[in-house]
Every structure is written in C-alpha cells, then in structure tokens.
C-alpha positions as CSV (number, residue, x, y, z in Angstrom):
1,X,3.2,-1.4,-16.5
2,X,1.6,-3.9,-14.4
3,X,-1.6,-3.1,-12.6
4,X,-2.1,-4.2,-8.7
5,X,-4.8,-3.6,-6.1
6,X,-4.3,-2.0,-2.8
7,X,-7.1,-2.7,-0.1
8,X,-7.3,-0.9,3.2
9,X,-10.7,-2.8,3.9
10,X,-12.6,0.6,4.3
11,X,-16.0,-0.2,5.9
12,X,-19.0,1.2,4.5
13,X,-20.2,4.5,5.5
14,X,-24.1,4.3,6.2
15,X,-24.2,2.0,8.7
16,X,-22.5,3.9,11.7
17,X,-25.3,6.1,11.8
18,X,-27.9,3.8,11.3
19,X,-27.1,1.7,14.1
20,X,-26.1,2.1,17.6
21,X,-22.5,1.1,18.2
22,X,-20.9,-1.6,18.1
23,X,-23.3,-3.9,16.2
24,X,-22.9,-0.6,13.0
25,X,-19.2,-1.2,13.1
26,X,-19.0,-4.8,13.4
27,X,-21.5,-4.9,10.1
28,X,-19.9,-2.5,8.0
29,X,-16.2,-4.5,9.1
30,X,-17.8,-7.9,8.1
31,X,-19.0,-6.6,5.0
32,X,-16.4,-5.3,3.6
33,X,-14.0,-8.2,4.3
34,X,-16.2,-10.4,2.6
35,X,-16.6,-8.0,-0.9
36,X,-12.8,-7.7,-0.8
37,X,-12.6,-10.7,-0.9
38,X,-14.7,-11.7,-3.5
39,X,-13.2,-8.5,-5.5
40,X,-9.6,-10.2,-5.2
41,X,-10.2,-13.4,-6.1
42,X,-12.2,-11.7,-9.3
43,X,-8.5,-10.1,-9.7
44,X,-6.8,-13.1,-9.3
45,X,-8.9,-14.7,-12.7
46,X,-8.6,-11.3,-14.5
47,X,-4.9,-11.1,-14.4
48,X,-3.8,-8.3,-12.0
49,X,0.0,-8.5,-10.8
50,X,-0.3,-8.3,-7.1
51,X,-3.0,-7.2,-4.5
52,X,-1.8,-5.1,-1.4
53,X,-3.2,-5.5,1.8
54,X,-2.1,-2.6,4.7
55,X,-1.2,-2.8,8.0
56,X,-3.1,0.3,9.6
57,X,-4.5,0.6,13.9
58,X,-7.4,2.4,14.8
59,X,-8.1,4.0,11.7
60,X,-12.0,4.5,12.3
61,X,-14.7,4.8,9.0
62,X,-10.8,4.3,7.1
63,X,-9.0,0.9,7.4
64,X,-10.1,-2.1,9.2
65,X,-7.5,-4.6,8.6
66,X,-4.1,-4.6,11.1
67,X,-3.6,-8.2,10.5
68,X,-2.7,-8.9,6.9
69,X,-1.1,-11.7,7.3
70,X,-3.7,-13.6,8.4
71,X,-6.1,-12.1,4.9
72,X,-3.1,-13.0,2.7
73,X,-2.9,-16.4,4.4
74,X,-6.5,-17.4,3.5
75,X,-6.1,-15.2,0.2
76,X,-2.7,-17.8,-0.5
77,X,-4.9,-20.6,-0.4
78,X,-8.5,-18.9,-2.3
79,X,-6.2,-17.7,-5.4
80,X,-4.2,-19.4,-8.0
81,X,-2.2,-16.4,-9.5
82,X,-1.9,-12.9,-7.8
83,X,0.7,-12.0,-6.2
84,X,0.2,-11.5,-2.3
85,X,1.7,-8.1,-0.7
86,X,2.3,-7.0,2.6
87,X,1.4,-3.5,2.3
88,X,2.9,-2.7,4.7
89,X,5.0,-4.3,7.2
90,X,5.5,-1.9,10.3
91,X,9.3,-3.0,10.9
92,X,9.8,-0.3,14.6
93,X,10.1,-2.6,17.1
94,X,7.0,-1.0,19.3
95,X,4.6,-2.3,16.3
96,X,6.2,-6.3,17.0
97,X,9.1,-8.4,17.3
98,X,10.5,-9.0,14.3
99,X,11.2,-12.4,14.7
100,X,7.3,-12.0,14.7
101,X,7.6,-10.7,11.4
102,X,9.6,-13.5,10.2
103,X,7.2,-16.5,11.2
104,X,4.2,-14.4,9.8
105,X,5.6,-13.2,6.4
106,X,7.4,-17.0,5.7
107,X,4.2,-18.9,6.2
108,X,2.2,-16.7,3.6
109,X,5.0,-16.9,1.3
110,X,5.0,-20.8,2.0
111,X,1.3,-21.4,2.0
112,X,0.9,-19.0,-1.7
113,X,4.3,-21.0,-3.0
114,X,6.3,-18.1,-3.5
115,X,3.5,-15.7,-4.3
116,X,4.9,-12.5,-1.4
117,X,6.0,-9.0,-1.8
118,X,7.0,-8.2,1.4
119,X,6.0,-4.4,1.8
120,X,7.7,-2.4,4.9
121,X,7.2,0.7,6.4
122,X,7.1,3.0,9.5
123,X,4.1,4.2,9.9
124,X,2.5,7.9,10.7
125,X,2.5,8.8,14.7
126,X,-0.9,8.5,14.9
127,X,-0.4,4.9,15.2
128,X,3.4,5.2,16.5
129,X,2.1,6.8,19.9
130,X,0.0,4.2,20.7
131,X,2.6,1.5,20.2
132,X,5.2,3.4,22.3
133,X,7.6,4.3,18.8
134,X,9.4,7.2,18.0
135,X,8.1,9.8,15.5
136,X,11.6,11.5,15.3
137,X,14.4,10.1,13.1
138,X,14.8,7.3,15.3
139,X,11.8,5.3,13.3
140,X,13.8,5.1,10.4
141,X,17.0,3.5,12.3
142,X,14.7,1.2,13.9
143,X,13.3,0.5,10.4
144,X,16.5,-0.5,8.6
145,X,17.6,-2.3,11.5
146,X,14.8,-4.4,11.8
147,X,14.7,-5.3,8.1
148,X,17.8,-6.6,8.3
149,X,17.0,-8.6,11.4
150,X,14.5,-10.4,9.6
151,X,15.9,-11.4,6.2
152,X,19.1,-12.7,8.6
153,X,17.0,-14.7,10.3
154,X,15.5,-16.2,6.7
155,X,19.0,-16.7,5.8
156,X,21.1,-18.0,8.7
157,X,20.7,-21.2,10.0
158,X,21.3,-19.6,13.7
159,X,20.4,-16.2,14.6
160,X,21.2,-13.9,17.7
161,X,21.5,-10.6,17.7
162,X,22.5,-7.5,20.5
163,X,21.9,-4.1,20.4
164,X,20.2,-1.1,22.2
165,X,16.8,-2.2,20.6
166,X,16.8,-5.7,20.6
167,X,18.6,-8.5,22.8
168,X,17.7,-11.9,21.1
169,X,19.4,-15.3,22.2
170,X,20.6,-17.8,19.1
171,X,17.8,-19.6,17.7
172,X,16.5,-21.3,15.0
173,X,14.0,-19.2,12.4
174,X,11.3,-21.7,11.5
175,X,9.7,-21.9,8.7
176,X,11.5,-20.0,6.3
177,X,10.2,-18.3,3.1
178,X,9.5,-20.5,0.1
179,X,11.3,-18.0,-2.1
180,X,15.0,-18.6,-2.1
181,X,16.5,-16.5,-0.2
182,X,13.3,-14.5,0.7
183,X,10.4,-12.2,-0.7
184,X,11.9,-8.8,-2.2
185,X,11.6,-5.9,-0.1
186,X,9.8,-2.9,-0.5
187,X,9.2,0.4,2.1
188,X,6.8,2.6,1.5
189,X,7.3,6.3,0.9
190,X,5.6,9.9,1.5
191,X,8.2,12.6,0.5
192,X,11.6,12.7,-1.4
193,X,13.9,11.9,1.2
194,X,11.7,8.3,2.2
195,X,12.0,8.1,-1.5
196,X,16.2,8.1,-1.7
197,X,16.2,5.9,1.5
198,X,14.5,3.2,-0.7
199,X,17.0,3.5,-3.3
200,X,19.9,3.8,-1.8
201,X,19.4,0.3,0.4
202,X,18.3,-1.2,-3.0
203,X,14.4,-2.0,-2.1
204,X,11.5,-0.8,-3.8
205,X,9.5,2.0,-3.9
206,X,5.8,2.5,-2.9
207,X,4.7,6.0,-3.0
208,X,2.2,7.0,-0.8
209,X,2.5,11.0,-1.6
210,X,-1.0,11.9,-1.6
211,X,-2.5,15.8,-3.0
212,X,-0.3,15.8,-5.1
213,X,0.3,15.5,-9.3
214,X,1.7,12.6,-11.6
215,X,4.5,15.5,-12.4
216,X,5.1,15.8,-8.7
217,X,5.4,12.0,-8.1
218,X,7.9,11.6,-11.1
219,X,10.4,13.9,-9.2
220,X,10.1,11.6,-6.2
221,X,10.8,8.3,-8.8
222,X,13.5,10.0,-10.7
223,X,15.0,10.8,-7.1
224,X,14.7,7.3,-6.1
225,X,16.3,5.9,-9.2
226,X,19.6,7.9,-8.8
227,X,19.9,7.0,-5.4
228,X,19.5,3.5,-6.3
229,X,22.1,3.4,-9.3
230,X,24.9,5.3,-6.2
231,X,23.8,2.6,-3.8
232,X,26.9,0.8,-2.5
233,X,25.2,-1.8,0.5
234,X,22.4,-3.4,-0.2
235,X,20.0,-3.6,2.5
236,X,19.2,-7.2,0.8
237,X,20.6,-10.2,-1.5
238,X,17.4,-9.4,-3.5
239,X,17.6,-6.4,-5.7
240,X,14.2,-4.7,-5.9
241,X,14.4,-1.6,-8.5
242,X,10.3,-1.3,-9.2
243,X,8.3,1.7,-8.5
244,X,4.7,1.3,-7.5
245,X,2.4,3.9,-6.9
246,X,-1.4,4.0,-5.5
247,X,-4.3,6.2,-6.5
248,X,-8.2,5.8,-6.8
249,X,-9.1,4.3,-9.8
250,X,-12.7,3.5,-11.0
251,X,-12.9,2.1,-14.5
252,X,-16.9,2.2,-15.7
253,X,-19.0,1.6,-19.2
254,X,-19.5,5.6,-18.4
255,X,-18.8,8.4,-16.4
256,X,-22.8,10.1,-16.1
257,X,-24.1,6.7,-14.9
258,X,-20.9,6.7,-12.4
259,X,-21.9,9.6,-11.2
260,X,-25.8,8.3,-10.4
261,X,-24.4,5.2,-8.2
262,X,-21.9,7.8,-6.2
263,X,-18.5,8.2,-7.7
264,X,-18.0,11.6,-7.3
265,X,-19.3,11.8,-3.7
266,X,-17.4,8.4,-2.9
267,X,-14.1,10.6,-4.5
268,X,-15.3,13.5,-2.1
269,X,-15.7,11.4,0.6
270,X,-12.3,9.8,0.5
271,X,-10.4,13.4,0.1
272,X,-12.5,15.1,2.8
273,X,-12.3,12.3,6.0
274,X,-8.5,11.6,4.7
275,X,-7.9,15.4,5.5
276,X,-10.3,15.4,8.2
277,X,-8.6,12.4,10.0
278,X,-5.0,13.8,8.9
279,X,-5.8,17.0,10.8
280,X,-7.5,15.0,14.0
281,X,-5.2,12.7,14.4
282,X,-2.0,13.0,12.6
283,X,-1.5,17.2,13.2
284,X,-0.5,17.5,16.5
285,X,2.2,14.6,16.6
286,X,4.1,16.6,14.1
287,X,6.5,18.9,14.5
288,X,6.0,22.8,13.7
289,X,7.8,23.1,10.6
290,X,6.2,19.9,9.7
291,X,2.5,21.6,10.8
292,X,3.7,24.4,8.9
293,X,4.2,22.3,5.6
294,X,0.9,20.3,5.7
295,X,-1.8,22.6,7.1
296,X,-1.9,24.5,3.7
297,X,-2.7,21.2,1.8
298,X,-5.6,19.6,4.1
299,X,-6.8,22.6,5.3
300,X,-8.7,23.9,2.1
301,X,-10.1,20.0,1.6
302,X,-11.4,20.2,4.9
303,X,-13.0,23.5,4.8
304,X,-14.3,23.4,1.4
305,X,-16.1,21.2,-1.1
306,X,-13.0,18.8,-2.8
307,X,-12.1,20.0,-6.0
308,X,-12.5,16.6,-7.9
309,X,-12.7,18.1,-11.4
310,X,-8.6,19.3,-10.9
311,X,-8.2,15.7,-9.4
312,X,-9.1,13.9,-12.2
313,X,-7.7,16.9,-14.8
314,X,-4.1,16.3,-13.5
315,X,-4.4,12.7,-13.2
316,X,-4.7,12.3,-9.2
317,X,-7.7,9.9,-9.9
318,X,-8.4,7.2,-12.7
319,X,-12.0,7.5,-13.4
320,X,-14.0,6.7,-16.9
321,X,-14.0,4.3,-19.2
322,X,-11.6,2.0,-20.4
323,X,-10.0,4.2,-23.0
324,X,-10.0,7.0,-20.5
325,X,-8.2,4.5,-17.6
326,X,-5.6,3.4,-19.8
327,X,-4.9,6.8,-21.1
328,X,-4.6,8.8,-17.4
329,X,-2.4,5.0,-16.3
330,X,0.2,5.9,-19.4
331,X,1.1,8.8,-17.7
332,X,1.6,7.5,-14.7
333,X,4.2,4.6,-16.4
334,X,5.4,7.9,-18.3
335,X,6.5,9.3,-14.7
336,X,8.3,5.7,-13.9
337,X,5.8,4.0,-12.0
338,X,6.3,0.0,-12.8
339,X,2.7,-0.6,-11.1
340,X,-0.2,1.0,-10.0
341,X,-1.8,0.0,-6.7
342,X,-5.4,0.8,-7.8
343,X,-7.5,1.5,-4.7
344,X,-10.8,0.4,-5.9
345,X,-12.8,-0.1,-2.9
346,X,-13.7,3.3,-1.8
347,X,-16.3,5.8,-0.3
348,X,-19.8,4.3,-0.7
349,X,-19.3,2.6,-4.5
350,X,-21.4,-0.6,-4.2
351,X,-19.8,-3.5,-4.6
352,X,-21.2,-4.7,-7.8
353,X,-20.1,-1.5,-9.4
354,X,-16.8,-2.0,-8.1
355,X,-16.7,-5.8,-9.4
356,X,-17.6,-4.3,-12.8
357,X,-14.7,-2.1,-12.8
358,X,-12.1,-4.8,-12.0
359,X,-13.8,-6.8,-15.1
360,X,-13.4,-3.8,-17.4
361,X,-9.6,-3.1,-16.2
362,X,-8.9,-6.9,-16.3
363,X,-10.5,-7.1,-19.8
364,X,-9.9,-4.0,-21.2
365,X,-7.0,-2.3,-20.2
366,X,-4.9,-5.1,-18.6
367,X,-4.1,-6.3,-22.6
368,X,-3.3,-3.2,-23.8
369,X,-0.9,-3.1,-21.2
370,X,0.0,-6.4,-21.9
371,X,0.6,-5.2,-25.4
372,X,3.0,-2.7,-24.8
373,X,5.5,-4.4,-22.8
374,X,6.7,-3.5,-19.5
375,X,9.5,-4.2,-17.2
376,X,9.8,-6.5,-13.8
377,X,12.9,-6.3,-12.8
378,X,14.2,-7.7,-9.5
379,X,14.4,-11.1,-7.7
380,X,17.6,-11.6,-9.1
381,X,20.2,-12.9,-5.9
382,X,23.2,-10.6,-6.2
C-alpha cells in the first residue's frame, strides 16, 4: 500500500466568530492555503505517493479550494516527487467545458513532468443545482461522455465533436499532456453501483463512502474489481486497476497528549458539520427513497454527541501512534485499498501538530510499508 494525502483546504474554525465577515473568512482561507502547502511540500520530502487536491463550490467552514488546477500548478513547480492529483475533476458539462478541462489538466501534467492523476467525478447536487446539472441519472451520461471528450482531444491531432450536450467545431487541443498518451483516470465513488461503473470502463476507484466500516468498503472494492476483470470497452488506452480510499488519519508520539491539542473534538467536529451540512444542503435535492436511505445515518450524528470511540474501534479513523497507524492502515490494504488518501488537515488540529504527524507517517510507517511490498499497477497503453 502506498499512502497519499487528500486536502479539501478546510479553513480554521475560530476565526468566523471572532471577526465580522468577510475579513474572518478571508483569514481563515489564507491560512490554510499556506499550511497546506507547507504540509505537502513536507510530504513531498517524506515520501508520500500522491497528494489530492478537490474540486468542491461553496462548501462554507468545509472546503475552500474549487480551483485545483491552479494549487497543483504552483505545487508542480514547489515539489520534486509527489504525485499531483485532481481530486476531482467535475466532468458534467454545467461544471465547464471540457475542452477546459483539457488545457487545465495538460499544463499541470506538463509543468510537474508527468507527475498527474487525473481524478473525475460528478459531484453531489448541492453543487450540481447551482451549476445548472442534472442530479438524475443523466450526470453519469454526461460524465462518461465527457471523459472521453477529453482524452480524444489529448489524443487526436484534430478534434470535433456533435451531440445533444456538446457541439464543438474541429480544432487543435494545445498543449497536450506530458504523459504519453495522458494521465490515468480515476472517478470517484460513494455507493456500489459508482463503484462497478469504475470498473467496468477500466478507471480507478476513489471511494468516498463515508459512516461506514473497512468491512463495508471491501464489498464496494471486491465489487469494483469483478466489474473490472468483465469490462469489455475501456473508457481509456490507460488501464487504471488501483483502489484508493480516504479517511482521517492523525499519526502522534501519543494519543492523551492528542487529546490536550484537540483531536477528539477536531474528529467530532468533522463528523458533526459533515452531517450537519449533508442534511442543510444535500437532503432536499435527493430523492425520497434516497432521503429515506440517508436520514438514518446523519441523523443520530447530528442530534447527538459523535461516537468516536466506535470510529476509531472499527477502523473509520487512523489515530495513535505509529504502531497503531500502521496497524488500523493493514486493514485497510487487507480490504483492497492500493492507497490511502489520509485527510490530515482537519477540525481545529494546529498546524504544527499536523506537520508532526506527516513526519511520523513519512518516517515511521511509510518504511514498513515500503517493506512489505505493494502493488501499482496501471499506466500500461493497451
């Protein structure tokens, strides 16, 4: 197993209610952009495979980076090693052209010499309303279509394309990516349908299934890799079988002086405003059967105090020492997961705490990982 980072540049919490808006906001946004980026380019010396940077719109107290192209840009020329992801790329056509999305993910993969995961997805409809895009089934078309809009346009020399989403004349793609023919593909995926998608158009697999165990995620994976052994059309020349998965992780000398500096409450934290925000904003886009599904899950987290204790029992969380990291991340390579996207910025953890975590996992636990073997398998033109 390989371990990677996955940012969603979540501003600090304190400062919206210390100062009036927006000069709170625009502090807590700065700051955190400048920590993450200190934090990756820590990584980048320490040996992680690959840090993840999201695409996410108006996601308030949660996310403050919809432009990841241009972090990954200025990360492409501030790091030597790590691997650069898009994570992700929101392919609908509402979200952006995807010619767009061609210029954009080429110049990163040109600028880091080959360095790009190219992460896709389709977002929740929270941010699909705003940008005019389906929530139905429709998102998914528009998805797979769009994909394969873009790696045409790496490949061809001229490119036009007609159909009911997109009209687009012949021209020439410039520049195009630096890895020949592109960036593997990846789309991210909540449930065990998104999961068989992935596999069966030969991309990889980042799973996103939140509240839920290891156990459960391993039924999504071994899902995903039958699909993938039936898949008969590529969506791709660039076979992508790996299987990353995300969760909070927190790697410390030990867990009572965690505690002091906020680790539990920054775990708490996390749990309760992603529930919160889920119910807010996400809830009433979805459909009843889907309301009906997900209500019982954020519901208690909202109401009540998070149960962190069964979080870090079944493995939801990586918190403790080294020993204890690498032991809980075993079982998550036991489950199929080829690398974990450890969110590491988080809650109100302060930033030195957080650099001393990446030093431990890069020191610590990255060689015994290193020890053991593990499997990268894709990037091979079929």
């Amino acid at each position: 197993m390989k371990l990677d980072l996955l940012y969603e540049f979540q501003p600090a919490i304190a400062p919206y209610d210390e100062k009036p808006h927006p000069q709170g906001q625009r502090e807590a946004e700065q700051s955190v952009y400048y920590e993450a980026i200190e934090q990756i380019q820590l990584a980048d010396k320490l040996g992680f495979e690959t840090v993840w940077c999201v695409e996410h719109h108006f996601r308030e107290k949660r996310s403050a980076c919809p432009t990841p192209e241009a972090v990954l840009g200025g990360l492409a020329l501030s790091t030597q090693n790590i691997k650069l992801g898009f994570g992700v790329t929101l392919m609908p056509f509402g979200f952006g052209h995807p010619a767009r999305i061609a210029e954009r993910v080429a110049t990163v993969d040109i600028l880091s010499r080959g360095r790009v995961e190219w992460g896709t997805g389709r977002s929740t409809p929270m941010e699909q309303t705003a940008f005019g895009v389906p929530t139905d089934e429709t998102s998914k078309d528009q998805w797979k279509e769009a994909v394969d809009i873009v790696v045409r346009m790496w490949e061809e020399e001229r490119f036009s394309h007609e159909s009911a989403n997109l009209s687009f004349p012949e021209r020439v793609q410039t520049p195009k990516p630096f890895q020949n023919p592109h960036p593997p593909c990846w789309v991210a995926a909540g449930s065990e349908r998104s999961a068989e998608i992935a596999g069966e158009n030969g991309v990889g697999l980042l799973s996103f299934s939140l509240f839920q165990p290891v156990s459960s995620m391993a039924g999504h994976i071994s899902a995903y890799r039958a699909a993938y052994e039936r898949g008969t059309q590529p969506l791709t020349r660039v076979p992508n079988d790996r299987v990353g998965a995300y969760t909070l992780v927190h790697c410390c000398d030990d867990l009572e002086s965690a505690a002091g500096y906020g680790l539990w409450d920054s775990v708490s934290w996390w749990y309760h405003h992603l529930a919160e925000f889920t119910l807010e904003w996400e809830f009433p886009n979805l459909s009843p059967e889907e309301q009906r599904e997900v209500f019982p899950l954020l519901k208690p987290t909202v109401d009540a105090e998070v149960d962190v204790d069964r979080y870090q029992e079944e493995d939801m969380i990586i918190c403790g020492p080294p020993e204890v990291c690498l032991e809980k991340i075993l079982r998550y390579e036991e489950a199929g997961v080829d690398q974990l996207l450890c969110y590491v910025q988080f809650g109100m953890l302060p930033h030195e705490k957080v650099m001393r975590s990446l030093d431990l996992l890069g020191t610590k636990v990255i060689p015994e990982l290193e020890r053991r073997g593990h499997r990268v398998h894709s990037a091979k033109v079929a």
